[in-house]
C-alpha positions as CSV (number, residue, x, y, z in Angstrom):
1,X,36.2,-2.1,-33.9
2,X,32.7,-3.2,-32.4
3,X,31.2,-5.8,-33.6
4,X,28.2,-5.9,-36.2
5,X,24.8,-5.8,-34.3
6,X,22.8,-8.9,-35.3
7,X,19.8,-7.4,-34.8
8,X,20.6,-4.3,-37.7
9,X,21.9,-4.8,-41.3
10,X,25.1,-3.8,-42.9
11,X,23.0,-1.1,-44.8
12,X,21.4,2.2,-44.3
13,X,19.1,1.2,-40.8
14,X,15.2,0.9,-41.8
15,X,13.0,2.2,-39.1
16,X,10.1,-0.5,-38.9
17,X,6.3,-0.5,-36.9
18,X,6.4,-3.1,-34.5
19,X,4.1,-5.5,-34.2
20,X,1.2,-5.7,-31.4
21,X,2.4,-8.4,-29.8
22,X,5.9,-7.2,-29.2
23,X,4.5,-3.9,-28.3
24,X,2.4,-5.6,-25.6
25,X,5.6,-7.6,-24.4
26,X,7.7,-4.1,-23.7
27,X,4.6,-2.8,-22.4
28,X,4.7,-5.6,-19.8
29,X,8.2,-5.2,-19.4
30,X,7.1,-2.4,-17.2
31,X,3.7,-2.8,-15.8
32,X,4.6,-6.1,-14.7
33,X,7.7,-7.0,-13.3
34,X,6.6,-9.8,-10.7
35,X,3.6,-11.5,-9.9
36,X,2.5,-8.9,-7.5
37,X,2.5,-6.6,-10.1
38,X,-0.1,-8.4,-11.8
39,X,-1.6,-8.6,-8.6
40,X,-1.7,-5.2,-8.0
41,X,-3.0,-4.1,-11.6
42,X,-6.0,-6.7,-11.5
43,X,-7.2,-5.4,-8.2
44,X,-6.9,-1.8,-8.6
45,X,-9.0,-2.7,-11.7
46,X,-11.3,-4.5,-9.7
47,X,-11.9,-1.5,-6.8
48,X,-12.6,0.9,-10.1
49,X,-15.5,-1.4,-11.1
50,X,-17.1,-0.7,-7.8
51,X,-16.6,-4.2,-6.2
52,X,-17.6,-5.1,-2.6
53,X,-15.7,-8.0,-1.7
54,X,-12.7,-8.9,-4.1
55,X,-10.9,-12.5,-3.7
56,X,-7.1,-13.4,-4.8
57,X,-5.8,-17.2,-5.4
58,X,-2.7,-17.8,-6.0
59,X,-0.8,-20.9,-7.0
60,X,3.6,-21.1,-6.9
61,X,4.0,-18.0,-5.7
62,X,1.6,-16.5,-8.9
63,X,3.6,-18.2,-11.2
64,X,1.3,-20.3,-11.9
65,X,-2.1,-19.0,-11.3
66,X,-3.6,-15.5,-10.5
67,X,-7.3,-15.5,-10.0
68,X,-8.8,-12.3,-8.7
69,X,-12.5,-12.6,-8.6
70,X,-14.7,-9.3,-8.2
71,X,-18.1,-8.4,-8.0
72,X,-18.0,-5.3,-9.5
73,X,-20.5,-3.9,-12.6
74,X,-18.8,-6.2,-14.6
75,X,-18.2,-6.2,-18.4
76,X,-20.6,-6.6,-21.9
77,X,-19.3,-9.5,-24.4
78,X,-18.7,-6.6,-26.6
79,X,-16.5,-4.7,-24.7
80,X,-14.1,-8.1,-23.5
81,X,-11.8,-7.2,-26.6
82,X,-11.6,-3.9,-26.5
83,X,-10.7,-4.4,-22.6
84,X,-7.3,-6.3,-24.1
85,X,-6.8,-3.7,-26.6
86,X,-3.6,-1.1,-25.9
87,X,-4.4,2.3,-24.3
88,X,-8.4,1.3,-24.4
89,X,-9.8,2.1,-20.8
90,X,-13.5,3.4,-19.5
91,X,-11.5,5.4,-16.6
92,X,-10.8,8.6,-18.6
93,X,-11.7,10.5,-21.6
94,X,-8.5,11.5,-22.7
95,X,-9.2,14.8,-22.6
96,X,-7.5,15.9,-18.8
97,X,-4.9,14.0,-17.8
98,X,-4.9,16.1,-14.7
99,X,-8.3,14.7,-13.4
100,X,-7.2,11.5,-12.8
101,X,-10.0,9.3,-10.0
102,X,-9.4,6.2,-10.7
103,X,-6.4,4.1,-9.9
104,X,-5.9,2.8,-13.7
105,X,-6.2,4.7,-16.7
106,X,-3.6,3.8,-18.7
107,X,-5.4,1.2,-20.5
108,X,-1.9,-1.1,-20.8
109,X,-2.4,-4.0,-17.6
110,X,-5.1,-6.3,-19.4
111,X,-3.1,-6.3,-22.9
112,X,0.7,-6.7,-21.3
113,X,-1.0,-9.7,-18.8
114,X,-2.3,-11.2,-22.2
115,X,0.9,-10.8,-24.1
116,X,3.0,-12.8,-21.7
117,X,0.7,-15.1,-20.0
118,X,-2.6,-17.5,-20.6
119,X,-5.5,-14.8,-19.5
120,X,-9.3,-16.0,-19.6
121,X,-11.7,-13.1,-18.4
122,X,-14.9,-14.1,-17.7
123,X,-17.6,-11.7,-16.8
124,X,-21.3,-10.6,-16.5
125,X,-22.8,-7.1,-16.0
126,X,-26.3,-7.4,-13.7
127,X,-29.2,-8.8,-15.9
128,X,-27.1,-10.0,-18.6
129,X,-25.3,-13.3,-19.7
130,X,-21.6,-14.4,-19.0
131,X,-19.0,-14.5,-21.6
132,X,-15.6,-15.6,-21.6
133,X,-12.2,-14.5,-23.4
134,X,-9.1,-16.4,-23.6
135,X,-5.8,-15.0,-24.3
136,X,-2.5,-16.8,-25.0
137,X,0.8,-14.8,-25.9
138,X,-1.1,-12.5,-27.5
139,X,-3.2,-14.6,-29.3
140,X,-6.9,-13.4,-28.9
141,X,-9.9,-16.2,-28.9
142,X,-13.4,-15.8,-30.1
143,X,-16.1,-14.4,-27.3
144,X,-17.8,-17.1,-26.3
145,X,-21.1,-17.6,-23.2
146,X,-20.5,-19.3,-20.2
147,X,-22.1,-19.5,-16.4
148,X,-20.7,-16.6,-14.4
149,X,-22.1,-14.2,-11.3
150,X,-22.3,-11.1,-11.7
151,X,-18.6,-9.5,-12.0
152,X,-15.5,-10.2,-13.1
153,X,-13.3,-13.0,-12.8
154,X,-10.0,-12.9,-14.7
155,X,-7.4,-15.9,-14.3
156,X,-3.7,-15.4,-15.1
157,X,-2.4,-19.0,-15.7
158,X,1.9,-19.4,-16.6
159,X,3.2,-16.0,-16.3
160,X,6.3,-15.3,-18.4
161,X,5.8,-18.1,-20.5
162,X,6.0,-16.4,-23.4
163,X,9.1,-14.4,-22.0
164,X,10.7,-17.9,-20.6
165,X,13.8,-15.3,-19.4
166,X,11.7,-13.0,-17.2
167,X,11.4,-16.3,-14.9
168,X,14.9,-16.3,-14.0
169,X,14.8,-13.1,-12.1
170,X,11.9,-14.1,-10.1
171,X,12.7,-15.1,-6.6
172,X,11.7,-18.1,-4.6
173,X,8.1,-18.7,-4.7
174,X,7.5,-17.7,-0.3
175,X,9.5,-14.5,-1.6
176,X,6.7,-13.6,-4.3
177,X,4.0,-14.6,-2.4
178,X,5.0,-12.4,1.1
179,X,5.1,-9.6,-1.9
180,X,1.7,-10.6,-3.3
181,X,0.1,-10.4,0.5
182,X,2.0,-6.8,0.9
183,X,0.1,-5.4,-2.2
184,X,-3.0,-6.9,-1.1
185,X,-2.9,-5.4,2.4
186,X,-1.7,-1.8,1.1
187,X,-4.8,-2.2,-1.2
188,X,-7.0,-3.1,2.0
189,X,-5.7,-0.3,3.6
190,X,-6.9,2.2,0.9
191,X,-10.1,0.6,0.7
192,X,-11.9,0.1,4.5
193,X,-15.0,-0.4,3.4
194,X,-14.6,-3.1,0.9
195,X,-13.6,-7.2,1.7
196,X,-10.7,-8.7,0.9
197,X,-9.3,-12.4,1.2
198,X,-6.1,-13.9,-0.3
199,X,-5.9,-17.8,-1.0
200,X,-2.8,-19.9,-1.3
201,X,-4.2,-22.7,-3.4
202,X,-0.8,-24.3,-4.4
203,X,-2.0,-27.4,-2.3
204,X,-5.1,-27.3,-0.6
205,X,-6.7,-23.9,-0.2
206,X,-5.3,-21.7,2.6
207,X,-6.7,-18.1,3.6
208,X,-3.3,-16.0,4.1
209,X,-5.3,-12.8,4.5
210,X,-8.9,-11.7,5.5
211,X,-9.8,-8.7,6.3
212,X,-14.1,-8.3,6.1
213,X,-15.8,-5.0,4.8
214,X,-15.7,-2.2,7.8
215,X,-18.5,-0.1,8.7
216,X,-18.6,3.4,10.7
217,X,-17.4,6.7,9.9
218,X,-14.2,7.2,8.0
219,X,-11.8,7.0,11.2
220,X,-13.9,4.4,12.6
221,X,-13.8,2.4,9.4
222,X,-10.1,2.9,9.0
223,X,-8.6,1.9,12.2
224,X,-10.7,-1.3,12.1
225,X,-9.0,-1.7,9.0
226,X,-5.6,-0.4,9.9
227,X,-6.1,-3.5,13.1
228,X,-6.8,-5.8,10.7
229,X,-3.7,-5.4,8.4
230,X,-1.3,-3.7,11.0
231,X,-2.6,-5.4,13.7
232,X,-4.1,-4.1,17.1
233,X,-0.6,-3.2,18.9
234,X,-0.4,-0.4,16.4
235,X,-3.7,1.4,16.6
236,X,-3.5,0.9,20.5
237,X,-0.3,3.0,20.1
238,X,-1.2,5.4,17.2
239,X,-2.6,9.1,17.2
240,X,-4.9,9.6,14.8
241,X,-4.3,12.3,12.1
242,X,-6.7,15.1,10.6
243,X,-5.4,18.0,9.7
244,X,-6.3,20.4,6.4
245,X,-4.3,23.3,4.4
246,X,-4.8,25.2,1.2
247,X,-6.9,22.3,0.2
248,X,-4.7,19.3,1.0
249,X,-6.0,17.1,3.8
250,X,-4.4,14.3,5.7
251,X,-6.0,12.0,7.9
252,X,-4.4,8.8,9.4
253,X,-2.7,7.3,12.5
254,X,0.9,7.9,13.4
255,X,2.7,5.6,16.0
256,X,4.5,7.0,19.0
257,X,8.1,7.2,19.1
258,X,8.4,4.8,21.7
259,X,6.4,2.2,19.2
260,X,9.3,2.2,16.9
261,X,10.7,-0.4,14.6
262,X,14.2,-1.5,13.3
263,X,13.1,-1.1,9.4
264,X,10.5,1.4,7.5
265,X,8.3,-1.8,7.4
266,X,5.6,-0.3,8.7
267,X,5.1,2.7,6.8
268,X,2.2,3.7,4.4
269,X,2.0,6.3,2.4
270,X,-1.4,7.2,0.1
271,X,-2.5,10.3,-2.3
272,X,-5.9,10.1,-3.3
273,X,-6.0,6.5,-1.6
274,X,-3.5,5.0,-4.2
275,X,-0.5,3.5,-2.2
276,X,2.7,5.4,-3.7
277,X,6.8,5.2,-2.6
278,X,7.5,9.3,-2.4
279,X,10.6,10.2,-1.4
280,X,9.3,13.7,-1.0
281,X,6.7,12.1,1.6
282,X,9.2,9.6,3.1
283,X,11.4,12.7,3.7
284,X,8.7,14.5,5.5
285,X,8.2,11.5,7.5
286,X,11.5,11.5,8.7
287,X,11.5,14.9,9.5
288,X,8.3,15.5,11.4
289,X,10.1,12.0,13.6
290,X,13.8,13.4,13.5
291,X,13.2,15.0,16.8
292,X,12.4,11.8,18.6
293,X,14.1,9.1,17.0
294,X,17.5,7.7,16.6
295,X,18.3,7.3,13.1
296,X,18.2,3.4,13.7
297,X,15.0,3.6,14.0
298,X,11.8,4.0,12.2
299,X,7.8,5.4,13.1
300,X,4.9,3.5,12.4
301,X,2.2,5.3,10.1
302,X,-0.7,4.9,7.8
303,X,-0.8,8.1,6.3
304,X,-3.6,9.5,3.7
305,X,-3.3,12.6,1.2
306,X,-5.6,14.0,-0.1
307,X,-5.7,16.8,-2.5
308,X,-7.5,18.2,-6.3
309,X,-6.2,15.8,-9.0
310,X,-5.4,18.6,-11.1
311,X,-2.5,19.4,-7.9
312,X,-0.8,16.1,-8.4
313,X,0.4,14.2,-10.8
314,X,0.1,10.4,-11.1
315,X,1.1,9.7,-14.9
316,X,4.8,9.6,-13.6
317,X,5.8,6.1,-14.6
318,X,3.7,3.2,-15.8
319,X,3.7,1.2,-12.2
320,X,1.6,4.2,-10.6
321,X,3.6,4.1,-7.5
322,X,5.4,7.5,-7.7
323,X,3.5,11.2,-7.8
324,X,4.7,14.7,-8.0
325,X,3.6,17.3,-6.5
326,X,2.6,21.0,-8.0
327,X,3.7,22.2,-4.5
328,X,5.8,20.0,-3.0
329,X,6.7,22.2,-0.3
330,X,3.0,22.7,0.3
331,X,2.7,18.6,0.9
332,X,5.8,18.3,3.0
333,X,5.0,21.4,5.4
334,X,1.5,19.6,5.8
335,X,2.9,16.6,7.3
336,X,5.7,17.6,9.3
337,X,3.1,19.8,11.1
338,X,0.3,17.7,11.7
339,X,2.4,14.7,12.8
340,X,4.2,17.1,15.1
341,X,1.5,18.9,16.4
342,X,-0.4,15.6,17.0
343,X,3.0,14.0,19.4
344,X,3.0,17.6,21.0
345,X,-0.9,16.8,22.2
346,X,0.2,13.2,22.8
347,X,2.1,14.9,25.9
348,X,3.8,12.6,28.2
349,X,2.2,9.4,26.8
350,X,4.3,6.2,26.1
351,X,3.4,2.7,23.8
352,X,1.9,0.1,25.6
353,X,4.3,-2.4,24.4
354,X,6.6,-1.1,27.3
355,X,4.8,-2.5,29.8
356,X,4.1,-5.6,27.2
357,X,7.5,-6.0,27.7
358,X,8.3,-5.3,31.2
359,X,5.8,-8.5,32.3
360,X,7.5,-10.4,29.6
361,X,10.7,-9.8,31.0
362,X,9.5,-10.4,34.3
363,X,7.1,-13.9,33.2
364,X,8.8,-17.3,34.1
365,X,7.8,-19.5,31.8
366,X,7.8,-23.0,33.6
367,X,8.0,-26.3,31.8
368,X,5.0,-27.4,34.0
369,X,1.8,-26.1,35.1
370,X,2.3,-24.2,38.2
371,X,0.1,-25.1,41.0
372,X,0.1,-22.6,44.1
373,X,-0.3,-23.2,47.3
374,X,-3.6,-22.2,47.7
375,X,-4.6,-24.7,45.1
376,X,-3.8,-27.6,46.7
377,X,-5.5,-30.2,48.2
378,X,-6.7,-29.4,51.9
379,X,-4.2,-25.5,51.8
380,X,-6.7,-24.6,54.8
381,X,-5.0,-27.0,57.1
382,X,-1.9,-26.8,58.1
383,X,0.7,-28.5,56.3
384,X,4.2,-29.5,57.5
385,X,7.3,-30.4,55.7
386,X,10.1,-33.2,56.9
387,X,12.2,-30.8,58.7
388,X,9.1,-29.3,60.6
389,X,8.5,-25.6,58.9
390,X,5.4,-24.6,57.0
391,X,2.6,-22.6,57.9
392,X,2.3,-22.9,61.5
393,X,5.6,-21.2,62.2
394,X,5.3,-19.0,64.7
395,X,4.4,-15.7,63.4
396,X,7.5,-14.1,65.1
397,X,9.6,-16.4,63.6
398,X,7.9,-15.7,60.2
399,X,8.7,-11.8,60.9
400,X,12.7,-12.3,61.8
401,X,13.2,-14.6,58.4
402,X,12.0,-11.1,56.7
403,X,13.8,-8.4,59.0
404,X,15.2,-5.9,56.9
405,X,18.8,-6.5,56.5
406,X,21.8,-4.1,57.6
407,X,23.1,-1.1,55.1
408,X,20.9,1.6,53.5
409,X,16.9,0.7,52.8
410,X,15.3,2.6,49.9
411,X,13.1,5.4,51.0
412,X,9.2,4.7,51.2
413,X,7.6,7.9,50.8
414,X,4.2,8.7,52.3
415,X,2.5,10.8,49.8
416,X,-1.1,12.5,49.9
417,X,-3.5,10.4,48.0
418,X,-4.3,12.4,45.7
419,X,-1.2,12.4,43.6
420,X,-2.0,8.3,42.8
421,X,-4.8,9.9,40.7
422,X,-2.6,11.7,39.2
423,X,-1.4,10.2,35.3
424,X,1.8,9.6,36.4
425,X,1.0,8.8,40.5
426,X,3.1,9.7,43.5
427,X,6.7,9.0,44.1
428,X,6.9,6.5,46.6
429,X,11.0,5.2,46.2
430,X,14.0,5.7,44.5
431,X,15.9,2.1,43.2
432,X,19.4,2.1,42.5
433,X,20.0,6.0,42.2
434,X,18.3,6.0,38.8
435,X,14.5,4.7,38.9
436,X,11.6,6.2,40.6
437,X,8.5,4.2,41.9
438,X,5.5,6.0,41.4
439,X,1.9,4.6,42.5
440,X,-1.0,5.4,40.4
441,X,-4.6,4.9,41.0
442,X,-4.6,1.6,39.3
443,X,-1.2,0.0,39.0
444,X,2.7,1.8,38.9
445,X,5.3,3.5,37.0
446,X,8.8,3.1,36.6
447,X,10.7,6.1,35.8
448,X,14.1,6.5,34.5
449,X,15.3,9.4,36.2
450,X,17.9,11.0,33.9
451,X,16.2,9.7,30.5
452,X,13.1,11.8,31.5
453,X,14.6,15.0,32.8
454,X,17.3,14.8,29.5
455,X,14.0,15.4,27.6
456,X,12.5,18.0,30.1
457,X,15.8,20.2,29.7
458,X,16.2,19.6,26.0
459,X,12.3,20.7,25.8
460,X,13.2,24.0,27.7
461,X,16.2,25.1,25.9
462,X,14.3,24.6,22.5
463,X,11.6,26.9,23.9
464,X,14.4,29.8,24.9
465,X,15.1,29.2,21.3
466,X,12.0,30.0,19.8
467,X,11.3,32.6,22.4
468,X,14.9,34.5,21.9
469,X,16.1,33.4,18.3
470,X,19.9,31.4,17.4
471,X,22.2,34.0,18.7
472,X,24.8,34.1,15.3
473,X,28.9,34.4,15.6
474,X,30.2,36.8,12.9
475,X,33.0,35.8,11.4
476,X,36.5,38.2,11.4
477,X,36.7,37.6,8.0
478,X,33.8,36.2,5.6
479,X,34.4,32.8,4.3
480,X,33.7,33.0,0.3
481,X,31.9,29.7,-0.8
482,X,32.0,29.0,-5.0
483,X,28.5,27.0,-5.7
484,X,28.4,27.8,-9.8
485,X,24.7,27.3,-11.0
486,X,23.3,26.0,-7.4
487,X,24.4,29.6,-5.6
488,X,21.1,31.2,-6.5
489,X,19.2,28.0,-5.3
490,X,20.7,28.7,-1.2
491,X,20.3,32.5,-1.9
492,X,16.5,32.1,-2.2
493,X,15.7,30.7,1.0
494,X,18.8,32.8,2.6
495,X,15.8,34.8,5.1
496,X,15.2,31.1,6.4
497,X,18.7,30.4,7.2
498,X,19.1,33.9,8.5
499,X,16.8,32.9,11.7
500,X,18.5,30.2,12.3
501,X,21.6,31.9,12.6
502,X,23.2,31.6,9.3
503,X,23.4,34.8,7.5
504,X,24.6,34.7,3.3
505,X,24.7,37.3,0.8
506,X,25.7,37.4,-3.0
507,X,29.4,37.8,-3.7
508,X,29.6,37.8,-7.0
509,X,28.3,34.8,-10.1
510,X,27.7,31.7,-8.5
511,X,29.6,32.8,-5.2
512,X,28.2,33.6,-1.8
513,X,29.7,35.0,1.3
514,X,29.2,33.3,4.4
515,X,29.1,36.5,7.6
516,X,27.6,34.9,10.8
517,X,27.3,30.7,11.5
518,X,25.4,29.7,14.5
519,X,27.3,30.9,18.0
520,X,26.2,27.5,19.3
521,X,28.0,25.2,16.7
522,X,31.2,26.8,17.6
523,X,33.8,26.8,14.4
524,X,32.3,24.9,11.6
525,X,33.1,24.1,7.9
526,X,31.1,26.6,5.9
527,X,31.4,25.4,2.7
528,X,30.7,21.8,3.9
529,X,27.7,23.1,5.7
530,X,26.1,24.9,2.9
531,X,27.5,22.5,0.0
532,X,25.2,19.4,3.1
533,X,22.2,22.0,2.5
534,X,22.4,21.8,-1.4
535,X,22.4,18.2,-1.3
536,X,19.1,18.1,1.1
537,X,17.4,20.3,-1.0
538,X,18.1,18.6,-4.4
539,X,16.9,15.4,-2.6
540,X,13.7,16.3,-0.3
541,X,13.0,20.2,-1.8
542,X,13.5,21.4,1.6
543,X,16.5,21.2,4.2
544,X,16.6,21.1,8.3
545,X,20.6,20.6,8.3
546,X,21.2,24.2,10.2
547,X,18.8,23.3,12.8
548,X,19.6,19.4,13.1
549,X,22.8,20.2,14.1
550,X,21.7,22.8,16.4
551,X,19.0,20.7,18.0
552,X,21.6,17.8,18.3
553,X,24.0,20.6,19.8
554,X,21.0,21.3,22.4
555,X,20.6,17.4,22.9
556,X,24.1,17.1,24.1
557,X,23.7,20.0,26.4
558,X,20.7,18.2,27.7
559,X,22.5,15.5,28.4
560,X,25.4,16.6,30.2
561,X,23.0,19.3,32.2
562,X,20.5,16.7,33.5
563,X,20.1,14.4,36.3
564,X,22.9,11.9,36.6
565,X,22.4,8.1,37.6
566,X,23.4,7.8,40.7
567,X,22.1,10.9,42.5
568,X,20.0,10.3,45.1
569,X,16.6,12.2,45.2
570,X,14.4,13.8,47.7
571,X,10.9,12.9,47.7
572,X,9.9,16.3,47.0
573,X,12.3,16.5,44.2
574,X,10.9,13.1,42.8
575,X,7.1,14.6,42.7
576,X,8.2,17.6,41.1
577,X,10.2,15.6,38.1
578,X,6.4,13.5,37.8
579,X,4.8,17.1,37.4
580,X,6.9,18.6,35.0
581,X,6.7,15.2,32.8
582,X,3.0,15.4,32.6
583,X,2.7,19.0,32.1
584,X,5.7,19.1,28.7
585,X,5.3,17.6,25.3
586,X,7.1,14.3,24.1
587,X,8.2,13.3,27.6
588,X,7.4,9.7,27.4
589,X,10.8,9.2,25.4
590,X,14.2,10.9,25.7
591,X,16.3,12.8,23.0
592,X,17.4,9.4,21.5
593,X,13.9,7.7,21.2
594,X,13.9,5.8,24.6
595,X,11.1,5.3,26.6
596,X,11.3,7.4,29.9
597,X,8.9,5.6,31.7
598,X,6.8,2.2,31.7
599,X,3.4,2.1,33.2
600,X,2.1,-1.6,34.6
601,X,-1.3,-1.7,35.7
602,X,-2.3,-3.6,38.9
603,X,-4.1,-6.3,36.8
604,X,-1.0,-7.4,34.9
605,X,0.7,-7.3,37.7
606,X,-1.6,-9.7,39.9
607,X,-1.9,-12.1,36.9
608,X,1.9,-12.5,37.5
609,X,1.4,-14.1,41.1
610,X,-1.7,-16.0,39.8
611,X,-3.9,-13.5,41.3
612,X,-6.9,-13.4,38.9
């Protein structure tokens, strides 16, 4: 038998009305888990008062001290304890809970921050006097005056101390502080036009995080913001997004495929400029990028939706960070099709980290200064060394140290010079069977031969696709699949799979029969295949399994059907690979997200042999 609850009598259970301050205390159990929750709360509350430049201090992490100073409209002495009453808030009416502008609203942050911490708000509305609250554990003080500016400063001293147990599942106090500088930055993000600094002040006061108010039009403003936060390697490599539909709009910069990274580190996702975690939106993400990344790795964005509040909902869960959609499809479409239609226009073009990398790789990096030759005392004269050689050696003899040696020399192509104008130059040699040399009019690219024209085939058999349809394989016999309750579910969006070379029908309750699979997949699983479709559309509301596995069946094909390392290439054949690069979509990188090319410009280059 169980044992008796502590907690409830031996009698008939009496339902009781808890009291404010444990209400406050649950309440805080979810609207602030760590630090950077309270973070997170106090600043969002600072951006709805209308403040210019906000400032966060932070002591241990925010275990100690949270200070978030504003100045926004600030707040009358009358209104300070109605601020740190439960569900009390100046953001909504309570009358639509679908016209939601601000970012809070639920009138709980102020009150749960109260309830398990030491809270003094001080604050003072333009023309007015300052007053100050204090709050400990719940237990309100009297309003009393004091010198402020005009704003709001509230200070969050000994988090958790009145919930001692909450501290043992905070982590290390760098951990909570990297998270406190990630909320503050996603913040900044959202909010170009207003200044933000964050101040370690567990020792002596250290600036973590600046990032000054922007000015300019609303692309302007955001990637100066977007190079404060993500820094400049991103925007440099980033294609700005602006595209509309049924009223949604989304504007932002996407990174190219070939400026990838290991983790979804980099990726930021807003609706109506409040930073959210959707896995409908990370799905999309993924999609629109599925096509030009390996799954190991991940795009770069700062991505903005906007639509009516009345076509979203934000009242999902108390930390504001998740949304649902009316139309999710409507959202997801949206993106996948302005970040693809944005790489298409990016044509052959490649990150400039490449070639970042390239010199690195190429960079000695001496223990010394290096002094050349020509820097050295009296380098006009001629110098000799012990054994006699030096710069009067006889220009013949200087020639036969450099003859070429015996076996095959690379072919130097003489090329018209107008190709060097063009983006991608003129083929002037082939190294190692696999790499072409191309000149351009202001440095060089080095092409991988077999990466690039992978992509150029794979680009050209996705067109015959779209151009002629999936050719389907009817089967001898249909395969009967039993799906119970989710068969209606595949049988809506059958016309879809239809063009892609799946064809179902009805076979009875909850059964469907599978007719024709995709002739290029060869024999497959049906059931497996359709049961992987359910699954994708429980999880992102859509699914792209059918034609994943076709595109990867087209990759492969690709792969065996283009150029092969090792082939030697005419220079005509060379030119005509440079061409066709510049002239198809997503070129710069192959079918499995690697660069096809790296571009060095002649400046890099001379800085390498000291030349500036």
């Amino acid at each position: 038998m169980a044992a008796q609850h502590p907690n409830i009598s031996d009698t008939h259970p009496v339902i009781r009305q808890l009291d404010e301050t444990a209400i406050n205390r649950i309440a805080a159990g979810e609207v602030v888990e760590r630090p950077a929750s309270a973070v997170k709360e106090l600043v969002e509350n600072a951006i709805d008062a209308g403040a210019r430049r906000i400032t966060v201090e932070v002591a241990h992490g925010g275990k100690s001290l949270i200070r978030v100073t504003d100045d926004g409209c600030g707040m009358h002495p009358e209104d300070l304890p109605l601020a740190l009453a439960r569900h009390a808030t100046s953001k909504i009416d309570g009358s639509d809970l679908l016209n939601i502008r601000s970012f809070g609203f639920r009138g709980e942050a102020l009150p749960s921050l109260g309830a398990v911490g030491r809270l003094k708000i001080s604050s003072r509305v333009a023309g007015g006097d300052g007053h100050v609250l204090t709050v400990t554990g719940g237990a309100m003080a009297a309003v009393k005056p004091c010198a402020a500016s005009t704003g709001t400063v509230v200070e969050l001293r000994d988090l958790f101390f009145a919930t001692p147990a909450r501290l043992k599942f905070l982590r290390s106090e760098r951990a909570e502080m990297q998270a406190i500088a990630d909320i503050v930055k996603r913040l900044a993000m959202a909010e170009p036009g207003v200044g933000f600094s964050l101040i370690d002040v567990t020792d002596a006061p250290r600036v973590t995080f600046r990032a000054d108010p922007e000015q300019g039009d609303l692309f302007a403003a955001l990637r100066g913001r977007l190079a404060t936060v993500m820094g400049r390697e991103f925007t440099d490599n980033a294609l700005a997004i602006d595209a509309e539909r049924e009223g949604l709009r989304l504007i932002g910069y996407a990174g190219l495929p070939t400026y990838s990274r290991g983790a979804a580190v980099a990726q930021f996702l807003f609706v109506n400029g409040r930073p959210v975690r959707d896995k409908l939106l990370i799905g999309a993400l993924r999609g629109a990028y599925a096509d030009f990344l390996s799954r190991d790795r991940h795009p770069a964005v700062a991505l903005f939706l906007d639509c009516p509040p009345d076509r979203v909902d934000v009242n999902v869960h108390p930390a504001k960070s998740e949304v649902r959609f009316r139309d999710p499809g409507l959202a997801r479409g949206l993106i996948v099709t302005a970040l693809r239609h944005a790489l298409a226009n990016a044509g052959h073009r490649a990150s400039t980290t490449l070639a970042d990398a390239t010199l690195g790789a190429f960079r000695a990096e001496p223990s010394v200064a290096r002094v050349y030759q020509m820097d050295r005392a009296g380098a006009s004269s001629v110098q000799r060394s012990p054994q006699g050689f030096g710069l009067a050696e006889p220009a013949s003899g200087f020639a036969a140290a450099f003859a070429p040696a015996t076996g095959r020399v690379e072919e130097v192509l003489e090329q018209p010079d107008e190709m060097s104008h063009r983006p991608l130059g003129a083929a002037r040699a082939q190294l190692h069977e696999n790499y072409i040399i191309a000149q351009t009019a202001d440095g060089m690219v080095i092409v991988d031969q077999h990466a690039a024209h992978e992509r150029l085939v794979y680009e050209k058999l996705k067109r015959q696709m779209a151009e002629n349809g999936v050719a389907s394989q009817a089967l001898l016999i249909p395969e009967i699949v039993n799906l119970g309750g989710d068969a209606a579910q595949l049988l809506d969006m059958a016309d879809d799979l239809a063009r892609l070379g799946l064809v179902i029908e009805p076979f009875g309750p909850g059964t469907v029969a599978v007719r024709e699979t995709p002739a290029i997949l060869g024999p497959i699983n049906a059931e497996a295949m359709l049961r992987d479709i359910l699954d994708e559309l429980d999880d992102l509301g859509s699914t792209t399994t059918v034609q994943a596995r076709i595109e990867a069946i087209l990759s492969r094909v690709a792969c065996h059907g283009s150029i092969r390392s090792g082939r030697q290439m005419r220079g005509e054949e060379m030119n005509a690979l440079l061409r066709e690069m510049e002239a198809t979509p997503h070129s710069g990188q192959c079918n499995h997200g690697r660069p096809t090319y790296v571009e060095l410009k002649l400046s890099d280059i001379e800085r390498l042999f000291g030349r500036t």
